[in-house]
Phi, psi and omega in degrees: 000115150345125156237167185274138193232128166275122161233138198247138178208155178307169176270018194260310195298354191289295188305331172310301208306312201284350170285315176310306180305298166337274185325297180274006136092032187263192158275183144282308142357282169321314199283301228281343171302314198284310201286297188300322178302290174272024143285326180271331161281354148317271165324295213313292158350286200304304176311292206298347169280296195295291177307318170323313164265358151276277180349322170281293220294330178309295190288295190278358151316318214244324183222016172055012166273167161212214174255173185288145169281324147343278171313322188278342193279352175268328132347281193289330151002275178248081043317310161292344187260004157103337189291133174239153180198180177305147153291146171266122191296000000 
């Protein structure tokens, strides 16, 4: 179920967001709906990256393993060269 959420912003950003809405023949409804959605899966992405890598950092504290700097730079390599594959574990 949908519920109503208030939020108070200025007025100049109200009148932008309502320019937009214009422009893109959208709702204002519509933008701030798009905007908070993919801000929070944004955010989400970011925490779940952020734990991940306290969990590795954790894990090679405790047991000195890591990865080769070899591997990862040959990686990051045929990544800039566009070869896209797994990271090396």
């Amino acid at each position: 179920m949908k519920q109503t959420l208030s939020v108070k912003i200025a007025p100049e950003l109200k009148d932008r967001l309502a320019q937009l809405a214009l422009t893109k023949d959208r709702s204002i409804h519509w933008l701030l709906t798009q905007a908070i959605t993919r801000y929070v899966e944004q955010e989400e992405r970011r925490e779940s990256i952020k734990a991940a890598s306290l969990d590795a950092w954790i894990n090679f504290q405790m047991t000195g393993v890591g990865v080769p700097s070899k591997d990862v730079c040959d990686w990051l390599s045929d990544l800039a060269q566009g070869k896209y594959r797994n990271p090396p574990l």
